[in-house]
KOLSENU-119920 format. One record per residue: y, x, z of N, C-alpha, C, CB in turn. Coordinates in pm, 1 decimal. Last residue first. Glycine has a CB too. Example, Ala and Ser with C-alpha at 12.3 -4.5 7.8 and 13.67 -1.06 7.14 Angstrom:
2
+----------+----------+----------+----------+----------+----------+----------+----------+----------+----------+----------+----------+
!      n.v !      n.u !      n.w !     ca.v !     ca.u !     ca.w !      c.v !      c.u !      c.w !     cb.v !     cb.u !     cb.w !
+----------+----------+----------+----------+----------+----------+----------+----------+----------+----------+----------+----------+
!   -225.0 !   1285.0 !    708.0 !   -106.0 !   1367.0 !    714.0 !      3.0 !   1290.0 !    787.0 !    -59.8 !   1408.4 !    572.5 !
!   -569.0 !   1319.0 !    780.0 !   -450.0 !   1230.0 !    780.0 !   -330.0 !   1320.0 !    780.0 !   -447.3 !   1130.8 !    904.6 !
+----------+----------+----------+----------+----------+----------+----------+----------+----------+----------+----------+----------+
***
This chain:
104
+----------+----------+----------+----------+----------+----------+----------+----------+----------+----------+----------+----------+
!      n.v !      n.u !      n.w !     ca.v !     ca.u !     ca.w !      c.v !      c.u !      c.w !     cb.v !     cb.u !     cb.w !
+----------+----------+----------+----------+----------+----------+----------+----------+----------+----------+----------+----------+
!  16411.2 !  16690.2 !   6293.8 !  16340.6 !  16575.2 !   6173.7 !  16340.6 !  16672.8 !   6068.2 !  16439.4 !  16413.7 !   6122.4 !
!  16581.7 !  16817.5 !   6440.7 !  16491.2 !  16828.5 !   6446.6 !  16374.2 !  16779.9 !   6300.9 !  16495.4 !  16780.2 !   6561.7 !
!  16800.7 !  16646.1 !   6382.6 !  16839.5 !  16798.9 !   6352.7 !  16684.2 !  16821.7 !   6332.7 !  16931.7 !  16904.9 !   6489.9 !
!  16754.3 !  16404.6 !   6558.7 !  16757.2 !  16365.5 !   6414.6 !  16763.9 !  16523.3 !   6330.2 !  16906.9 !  16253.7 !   6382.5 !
!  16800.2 !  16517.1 !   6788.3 !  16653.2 !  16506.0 !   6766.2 !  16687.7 !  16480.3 !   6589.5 !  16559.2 !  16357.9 !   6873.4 !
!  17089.3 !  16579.4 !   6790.5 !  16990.8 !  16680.1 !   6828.8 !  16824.7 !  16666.4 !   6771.8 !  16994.3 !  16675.0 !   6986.7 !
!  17174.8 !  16362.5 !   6785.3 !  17226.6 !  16380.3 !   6731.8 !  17101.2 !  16532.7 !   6723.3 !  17370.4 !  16349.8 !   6765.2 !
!  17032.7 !  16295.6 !   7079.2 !  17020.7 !  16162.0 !   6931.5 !  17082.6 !  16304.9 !   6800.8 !  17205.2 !  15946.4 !   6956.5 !
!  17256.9 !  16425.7 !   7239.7 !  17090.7 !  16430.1 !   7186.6 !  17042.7 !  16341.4 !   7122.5 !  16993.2 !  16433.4 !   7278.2 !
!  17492.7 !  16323.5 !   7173.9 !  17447.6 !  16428.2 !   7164.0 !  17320.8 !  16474.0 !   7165.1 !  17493.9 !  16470.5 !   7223.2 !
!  17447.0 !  16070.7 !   7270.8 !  17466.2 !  16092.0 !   7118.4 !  17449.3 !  16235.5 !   7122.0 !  17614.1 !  16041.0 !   7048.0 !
!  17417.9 !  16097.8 !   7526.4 !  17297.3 !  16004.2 !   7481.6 !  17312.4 !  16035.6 !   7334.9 !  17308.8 !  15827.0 !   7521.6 !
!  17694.7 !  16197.6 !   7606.8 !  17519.9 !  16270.1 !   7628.7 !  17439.9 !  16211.1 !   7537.1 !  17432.6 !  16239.7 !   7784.6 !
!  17843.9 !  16012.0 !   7602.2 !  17840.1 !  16113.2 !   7510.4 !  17709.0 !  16217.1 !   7526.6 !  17973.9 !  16185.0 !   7524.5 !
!  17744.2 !  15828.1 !   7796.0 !  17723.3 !  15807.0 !   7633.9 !  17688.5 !  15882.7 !   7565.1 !  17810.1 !  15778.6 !   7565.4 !
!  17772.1 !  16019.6 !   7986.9 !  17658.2 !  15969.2 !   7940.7 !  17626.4 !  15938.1 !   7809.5 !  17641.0 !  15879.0 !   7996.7 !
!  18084.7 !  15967.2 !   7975.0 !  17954.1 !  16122.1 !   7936.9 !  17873.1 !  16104.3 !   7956.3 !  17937.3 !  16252.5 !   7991.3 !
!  18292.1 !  15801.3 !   7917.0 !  18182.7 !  15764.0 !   7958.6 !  18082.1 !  15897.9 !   7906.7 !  18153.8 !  15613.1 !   7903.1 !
!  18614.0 !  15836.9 !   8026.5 !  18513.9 !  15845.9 !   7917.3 !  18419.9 !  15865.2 !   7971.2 !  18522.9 !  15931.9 !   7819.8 !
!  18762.5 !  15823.9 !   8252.0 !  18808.8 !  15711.3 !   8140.0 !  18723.2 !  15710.3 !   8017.6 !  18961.1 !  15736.8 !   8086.1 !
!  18771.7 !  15976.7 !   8459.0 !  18695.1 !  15844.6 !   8418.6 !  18703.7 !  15791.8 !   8311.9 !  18716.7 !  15748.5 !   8483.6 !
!  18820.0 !  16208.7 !   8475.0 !  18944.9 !  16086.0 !   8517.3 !  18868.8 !  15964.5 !   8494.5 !  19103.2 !  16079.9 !   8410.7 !
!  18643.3 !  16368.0 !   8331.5 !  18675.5 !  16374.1 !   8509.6 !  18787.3 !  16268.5 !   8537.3 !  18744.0 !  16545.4 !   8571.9 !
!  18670.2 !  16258.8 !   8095.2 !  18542.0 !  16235.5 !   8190.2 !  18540.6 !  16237.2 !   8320.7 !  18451.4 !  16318.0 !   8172.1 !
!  18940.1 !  16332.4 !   8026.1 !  18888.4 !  16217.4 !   8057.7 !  18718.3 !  16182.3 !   8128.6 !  18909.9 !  16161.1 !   7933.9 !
!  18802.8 !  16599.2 !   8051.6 !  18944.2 !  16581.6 !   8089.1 !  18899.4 !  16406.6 !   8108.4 !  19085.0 !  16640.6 !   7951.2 !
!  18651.9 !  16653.3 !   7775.4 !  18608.3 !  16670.9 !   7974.8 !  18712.6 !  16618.8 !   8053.2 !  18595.7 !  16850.2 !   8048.3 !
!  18813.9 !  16536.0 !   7597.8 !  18729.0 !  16472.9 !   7615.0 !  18628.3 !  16457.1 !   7781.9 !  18675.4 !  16518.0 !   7505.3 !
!  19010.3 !  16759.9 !   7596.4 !  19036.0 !  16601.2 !   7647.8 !  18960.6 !  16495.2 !   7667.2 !  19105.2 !  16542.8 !   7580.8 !
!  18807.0 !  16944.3 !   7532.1 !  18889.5 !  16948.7 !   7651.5 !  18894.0 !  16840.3 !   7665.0 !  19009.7 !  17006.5 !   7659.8 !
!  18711.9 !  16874.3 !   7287.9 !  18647.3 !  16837.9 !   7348.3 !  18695.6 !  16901.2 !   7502.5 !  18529.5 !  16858.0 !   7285.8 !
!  19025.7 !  16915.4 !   7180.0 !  18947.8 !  16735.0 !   7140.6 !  18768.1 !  16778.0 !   7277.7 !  18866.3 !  16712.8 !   6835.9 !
!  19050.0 !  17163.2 !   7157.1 !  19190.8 !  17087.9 !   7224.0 !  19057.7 !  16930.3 !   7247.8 !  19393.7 !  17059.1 !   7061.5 !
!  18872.3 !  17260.5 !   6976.6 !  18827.3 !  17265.5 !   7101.6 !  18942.4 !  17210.1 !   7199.4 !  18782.6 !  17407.8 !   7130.8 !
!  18932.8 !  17162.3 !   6728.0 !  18828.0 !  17117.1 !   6813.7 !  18803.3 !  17105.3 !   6963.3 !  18748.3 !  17176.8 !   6782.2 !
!  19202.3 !  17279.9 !   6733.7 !  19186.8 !  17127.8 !   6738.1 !  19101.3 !  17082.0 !   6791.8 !  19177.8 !  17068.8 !   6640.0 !
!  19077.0 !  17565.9 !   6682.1 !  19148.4 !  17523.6 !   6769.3 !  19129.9 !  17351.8 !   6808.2 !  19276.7 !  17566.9 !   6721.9 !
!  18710.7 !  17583.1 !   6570.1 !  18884.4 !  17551.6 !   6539.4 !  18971.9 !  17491.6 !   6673.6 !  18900.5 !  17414.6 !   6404.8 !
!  18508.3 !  17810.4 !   6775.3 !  18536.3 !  17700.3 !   6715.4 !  18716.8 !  17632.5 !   6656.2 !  18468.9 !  17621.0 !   6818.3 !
!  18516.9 !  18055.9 !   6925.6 !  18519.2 !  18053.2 !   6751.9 !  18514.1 !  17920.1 !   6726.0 !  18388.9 !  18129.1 !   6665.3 !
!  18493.5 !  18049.7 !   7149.7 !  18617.1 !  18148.6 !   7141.1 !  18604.0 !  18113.1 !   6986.9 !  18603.8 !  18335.7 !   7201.5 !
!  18320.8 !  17836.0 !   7226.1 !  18485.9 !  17796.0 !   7271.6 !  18586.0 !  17865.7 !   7229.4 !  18516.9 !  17802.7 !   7410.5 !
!  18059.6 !  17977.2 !   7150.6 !  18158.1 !  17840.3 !   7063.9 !  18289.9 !  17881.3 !   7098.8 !  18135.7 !  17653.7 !   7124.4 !
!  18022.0 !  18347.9 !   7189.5 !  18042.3 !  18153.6 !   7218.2 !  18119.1 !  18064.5 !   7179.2 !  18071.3 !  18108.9 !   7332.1 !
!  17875.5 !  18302.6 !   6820.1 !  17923.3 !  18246.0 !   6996.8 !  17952.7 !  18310.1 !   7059.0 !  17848.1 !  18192.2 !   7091.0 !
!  17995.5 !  18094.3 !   6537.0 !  17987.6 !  18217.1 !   6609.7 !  17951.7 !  18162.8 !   6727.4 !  18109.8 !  18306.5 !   6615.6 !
!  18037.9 !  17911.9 !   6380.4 !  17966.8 !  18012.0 !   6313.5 !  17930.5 !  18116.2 !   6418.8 !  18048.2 !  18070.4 !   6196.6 !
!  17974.3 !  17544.4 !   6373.7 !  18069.1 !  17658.2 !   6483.1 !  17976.0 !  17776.9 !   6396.0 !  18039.8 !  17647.5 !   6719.5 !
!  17856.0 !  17373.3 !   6340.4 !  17983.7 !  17333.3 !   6242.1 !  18085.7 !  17491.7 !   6321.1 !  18073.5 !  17107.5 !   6285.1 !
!  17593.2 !  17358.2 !   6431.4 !  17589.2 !  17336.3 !   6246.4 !  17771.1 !  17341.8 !   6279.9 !  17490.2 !  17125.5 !   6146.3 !
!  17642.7 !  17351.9 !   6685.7 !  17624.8 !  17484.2 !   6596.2 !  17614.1 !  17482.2 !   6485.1 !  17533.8 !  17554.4 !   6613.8 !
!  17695.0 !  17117.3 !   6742.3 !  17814.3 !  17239.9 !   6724.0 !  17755.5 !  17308.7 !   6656.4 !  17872.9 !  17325.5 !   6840.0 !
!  17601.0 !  16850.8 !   6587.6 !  17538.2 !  16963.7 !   6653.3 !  17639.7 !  17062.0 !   6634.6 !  17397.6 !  17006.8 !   6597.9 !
!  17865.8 !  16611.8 !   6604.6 !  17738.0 !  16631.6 !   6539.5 !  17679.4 !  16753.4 !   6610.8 !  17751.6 !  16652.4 !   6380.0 !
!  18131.7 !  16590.7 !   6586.4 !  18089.4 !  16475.4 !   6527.5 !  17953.3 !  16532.4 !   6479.6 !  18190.6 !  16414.0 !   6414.4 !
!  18262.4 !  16792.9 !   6740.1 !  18273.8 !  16820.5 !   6586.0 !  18190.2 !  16687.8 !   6551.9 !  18200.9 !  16985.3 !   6521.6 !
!  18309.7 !  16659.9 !   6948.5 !  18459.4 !  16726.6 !   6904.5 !  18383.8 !  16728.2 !   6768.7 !  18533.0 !  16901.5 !   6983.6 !
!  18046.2 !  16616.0 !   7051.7 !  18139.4 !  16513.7 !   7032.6 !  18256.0 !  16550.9 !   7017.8 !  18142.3 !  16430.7 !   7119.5 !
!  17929.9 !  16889.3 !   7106.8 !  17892.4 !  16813.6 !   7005.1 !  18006.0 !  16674.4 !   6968.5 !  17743.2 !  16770.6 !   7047.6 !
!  18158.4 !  16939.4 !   7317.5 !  18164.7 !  17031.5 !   7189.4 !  18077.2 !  16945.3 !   7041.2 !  18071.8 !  17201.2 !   7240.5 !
!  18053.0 !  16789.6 !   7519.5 !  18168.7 !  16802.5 !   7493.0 !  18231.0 !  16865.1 !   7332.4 !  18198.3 !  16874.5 !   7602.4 !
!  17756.2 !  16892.1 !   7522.9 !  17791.1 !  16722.6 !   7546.8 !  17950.5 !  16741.3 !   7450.6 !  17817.3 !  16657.9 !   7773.5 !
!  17807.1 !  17137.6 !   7563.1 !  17711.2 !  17113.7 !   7471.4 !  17738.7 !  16974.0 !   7424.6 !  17573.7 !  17134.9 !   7526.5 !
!  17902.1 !  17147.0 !   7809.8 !  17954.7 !  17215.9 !   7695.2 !  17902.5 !  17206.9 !   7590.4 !  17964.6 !  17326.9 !   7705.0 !
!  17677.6 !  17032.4 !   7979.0 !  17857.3 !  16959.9 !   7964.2 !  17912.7 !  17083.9 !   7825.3 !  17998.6 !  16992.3 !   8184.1 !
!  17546.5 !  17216.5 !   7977.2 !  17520.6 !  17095.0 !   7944.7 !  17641.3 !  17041.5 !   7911.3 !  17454.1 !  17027.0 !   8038.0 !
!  17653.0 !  17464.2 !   8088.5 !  17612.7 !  17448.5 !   8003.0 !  17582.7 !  17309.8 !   7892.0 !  17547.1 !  17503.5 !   8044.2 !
!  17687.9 !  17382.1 !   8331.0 !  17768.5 !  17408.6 !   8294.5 !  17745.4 !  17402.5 !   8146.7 !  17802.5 !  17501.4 !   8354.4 !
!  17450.2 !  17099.5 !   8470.4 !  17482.0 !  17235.1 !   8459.5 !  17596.1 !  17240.9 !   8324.6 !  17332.3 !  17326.7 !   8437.3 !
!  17424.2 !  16859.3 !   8474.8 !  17432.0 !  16921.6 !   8623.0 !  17493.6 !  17088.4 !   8601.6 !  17251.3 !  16921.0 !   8704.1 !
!  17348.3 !  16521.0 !   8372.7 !  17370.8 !  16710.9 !   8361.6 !  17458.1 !  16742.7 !   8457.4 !  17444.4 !  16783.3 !   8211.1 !
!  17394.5 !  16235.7 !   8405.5 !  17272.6 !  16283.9 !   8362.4 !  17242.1 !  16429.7 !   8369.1 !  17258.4 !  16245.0 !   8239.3 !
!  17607.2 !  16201.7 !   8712.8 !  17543.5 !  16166.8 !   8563.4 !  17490.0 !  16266.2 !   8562.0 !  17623.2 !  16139.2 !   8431.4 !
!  17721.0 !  16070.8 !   8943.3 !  17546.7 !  16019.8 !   8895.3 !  17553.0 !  16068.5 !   8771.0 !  17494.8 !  15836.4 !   8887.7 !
!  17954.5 !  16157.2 !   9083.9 !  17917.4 !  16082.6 !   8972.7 !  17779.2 !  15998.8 !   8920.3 !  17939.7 !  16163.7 !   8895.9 !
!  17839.4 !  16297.5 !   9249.3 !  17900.2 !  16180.4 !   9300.7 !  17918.3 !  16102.8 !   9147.7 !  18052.5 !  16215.5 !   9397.5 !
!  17737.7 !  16553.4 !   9091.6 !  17636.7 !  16453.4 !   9167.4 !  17736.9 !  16315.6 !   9243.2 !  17541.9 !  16559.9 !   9308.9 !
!  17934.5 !  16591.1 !   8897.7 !  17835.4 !  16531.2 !   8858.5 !  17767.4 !  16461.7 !   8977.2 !  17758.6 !  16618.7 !   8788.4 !
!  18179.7 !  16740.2 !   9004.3 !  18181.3 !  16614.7 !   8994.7 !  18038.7 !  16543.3 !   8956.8 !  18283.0 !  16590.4 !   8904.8 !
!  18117.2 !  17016.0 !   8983.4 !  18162.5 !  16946.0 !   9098.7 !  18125.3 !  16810.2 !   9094.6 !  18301.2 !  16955.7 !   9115.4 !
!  18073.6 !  16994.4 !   8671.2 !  17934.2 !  17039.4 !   8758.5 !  18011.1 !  17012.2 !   8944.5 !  17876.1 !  17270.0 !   8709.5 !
!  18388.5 !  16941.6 !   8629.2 !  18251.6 !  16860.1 !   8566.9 !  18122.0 !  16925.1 !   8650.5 !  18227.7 !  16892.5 !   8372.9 !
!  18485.8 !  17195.3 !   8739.0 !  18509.8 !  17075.3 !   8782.6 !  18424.8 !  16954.0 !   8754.4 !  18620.0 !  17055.1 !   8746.2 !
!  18320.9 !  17441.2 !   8618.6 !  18383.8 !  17404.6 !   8810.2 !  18419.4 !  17252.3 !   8813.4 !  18569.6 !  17504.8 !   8869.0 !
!  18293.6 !  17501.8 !   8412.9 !  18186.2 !  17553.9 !   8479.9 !  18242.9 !  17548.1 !   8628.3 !  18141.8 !  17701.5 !   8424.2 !
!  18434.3 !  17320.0 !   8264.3 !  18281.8 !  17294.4 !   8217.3 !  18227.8 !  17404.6 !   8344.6 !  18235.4 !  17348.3 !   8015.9 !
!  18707.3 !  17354.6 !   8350.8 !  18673.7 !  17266.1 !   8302.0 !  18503.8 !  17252.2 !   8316.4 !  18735.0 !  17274.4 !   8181.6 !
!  18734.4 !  17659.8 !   8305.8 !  18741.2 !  17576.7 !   8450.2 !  18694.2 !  17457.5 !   8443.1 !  18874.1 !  17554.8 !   8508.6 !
!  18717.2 !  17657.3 !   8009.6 !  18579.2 !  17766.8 !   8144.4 !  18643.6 !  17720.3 !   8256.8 !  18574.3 !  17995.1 !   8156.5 !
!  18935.5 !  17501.0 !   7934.2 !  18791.2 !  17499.9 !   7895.6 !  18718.5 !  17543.9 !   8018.2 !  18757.6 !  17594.8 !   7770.0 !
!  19117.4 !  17691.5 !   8048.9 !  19074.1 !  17543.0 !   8078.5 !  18922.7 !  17480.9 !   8052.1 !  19164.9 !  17459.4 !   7994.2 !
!  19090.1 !  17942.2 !   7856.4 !  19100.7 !  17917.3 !   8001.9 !  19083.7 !  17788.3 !   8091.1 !  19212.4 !  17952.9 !   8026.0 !
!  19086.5 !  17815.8 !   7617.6 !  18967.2 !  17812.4 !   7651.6 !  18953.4 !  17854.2 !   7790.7 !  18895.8 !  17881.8 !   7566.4 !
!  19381.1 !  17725.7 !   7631.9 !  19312.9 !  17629.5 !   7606.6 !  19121.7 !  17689.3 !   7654.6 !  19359.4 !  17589.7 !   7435.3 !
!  19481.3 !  17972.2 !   7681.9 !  19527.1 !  17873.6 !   7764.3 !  19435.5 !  17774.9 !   7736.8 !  19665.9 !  17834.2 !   7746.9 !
!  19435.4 !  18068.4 !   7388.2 !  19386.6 !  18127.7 !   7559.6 !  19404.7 !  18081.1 !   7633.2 !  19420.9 !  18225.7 !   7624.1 !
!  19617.2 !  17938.1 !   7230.5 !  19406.4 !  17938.0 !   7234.0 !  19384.2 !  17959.7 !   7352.2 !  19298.2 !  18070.8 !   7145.3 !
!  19853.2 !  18011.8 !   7306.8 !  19807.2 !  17869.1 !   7333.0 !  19623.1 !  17885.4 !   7314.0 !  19894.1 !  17746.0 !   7200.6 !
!  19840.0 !  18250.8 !   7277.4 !  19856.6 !  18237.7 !   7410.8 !  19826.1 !  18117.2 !   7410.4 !  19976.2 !  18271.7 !   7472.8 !
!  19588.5 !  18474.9 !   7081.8 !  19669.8 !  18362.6 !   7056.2 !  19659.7 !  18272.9 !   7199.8 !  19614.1 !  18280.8 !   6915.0 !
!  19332.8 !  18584.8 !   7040.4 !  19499.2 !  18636.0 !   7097.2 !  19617.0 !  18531.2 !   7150.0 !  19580.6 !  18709.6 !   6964.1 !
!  19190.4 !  18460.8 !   6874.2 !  19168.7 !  18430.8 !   7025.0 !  19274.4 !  18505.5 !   7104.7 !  19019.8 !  18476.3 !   7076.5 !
!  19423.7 !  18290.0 !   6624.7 !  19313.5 !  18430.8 !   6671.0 !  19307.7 !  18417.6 !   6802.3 !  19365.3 !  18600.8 !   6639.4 !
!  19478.4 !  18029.6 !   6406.7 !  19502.9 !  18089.6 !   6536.1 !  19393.8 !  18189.9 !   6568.7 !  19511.6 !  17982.6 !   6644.4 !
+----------+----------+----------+----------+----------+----------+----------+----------+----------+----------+----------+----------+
***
C-alpha cells in the first residue's frame, strides 16, 4: 500500500486524532505515565513492531512509512487504551525496557 492509498489515509488520519487529541485528553483523568503526543506514539508503535520502531521503521514519520498492519495494530492498541481495555502503562514500562536494553 502507498500513502495514497484511501484505506492508509484513513488509518493515519486516525492515528493523528488518536495520539495528538484523544490519548493526551485522556491522560490526566487517567493517571498515566505520558502526557504528550509524542509519547503515546512511541508507546503505541513500539508495541505494534515488538521492539524499538525505529529499528523496524526506515523512514519518518513512522505512521506514513511503517507497514500498514503495523500501524492498523498500534491504532487498536490506542483504541483500546482509550476504552480501557489495555493497560498503557504496561505498554509504557516495555517500551522503555525495550529502549534501555537498545542502549546496552
Amino acid at each position: 500500500m502507498t500513502a495514497a492509498d484511501p484505506d492508509r489515509a484513513s488509518l493515519e488520519a486516525a492515528w493523528l486524532t488518536l495520539t495528538r487529541e484523544t490519548l493526551p485528553g485522556l491522560a490526566g483523568c487517567r493517571m498515566w505515565p505520558v502526557r504528550a503526543d509524542h509519547c503515546f506514539q512511541r508507546i503505541l508503535l513500539d508495541a505494534a513492531v515488538g521492539g524499538v520502531w525505529y529499528d523496524a521503521v526506515a523512514a519518518r514519520p513512522a505512521y506514513r512509512h511503517i507497514a500498514v498492519d503495523r500501524l492498523a495494530e498500534a491504532l487498536r492498541l490506542g483504541e483500546g487504551a482509550a476504552a480501557g481495555t489495555v493497560d498503557l502503562a504496561t505498554l509504557n514500562r516495555q517500551s522503555l525496557a525495550w529502549r534501555r536494553a537498545r542502549q546496552r
